[in-house]
C-alpha positions, 0 to 999 in steps of 0.5 A: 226475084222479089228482095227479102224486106228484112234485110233490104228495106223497102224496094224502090224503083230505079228512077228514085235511086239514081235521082237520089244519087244525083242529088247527093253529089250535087249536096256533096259538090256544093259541100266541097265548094264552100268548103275551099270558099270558106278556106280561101277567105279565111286565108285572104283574111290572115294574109291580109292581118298580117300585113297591116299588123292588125 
């Protein structure tokens, strides 16, 4: 059964679709990780601020 183009877009072979979907996790994993890299460093630094006194 052939998919109404105006509605769905255009049709791409499943190949594409699950490397995409690959792809994206991959992006949001990396996202998350440096995201808690970002937030422990942060931290490290305030603790580190706060016991020199600046």
């Amino acid at each position: 059964m052939r998919r109404n183009l105006a509605f769905g877009g255009g049709t791409r072979p499943g190949l594409n679709r699950s490397v995409s979907s690959v792809a994206c996790l991959a992006f949001v994993a990396v996202l998350g990780l440096a995201f808690w890299a970002g937030a422990l460093w942060i931290a490290q630094l305030l603790v580190r601020i706060s016991q020199t006194g600046f």
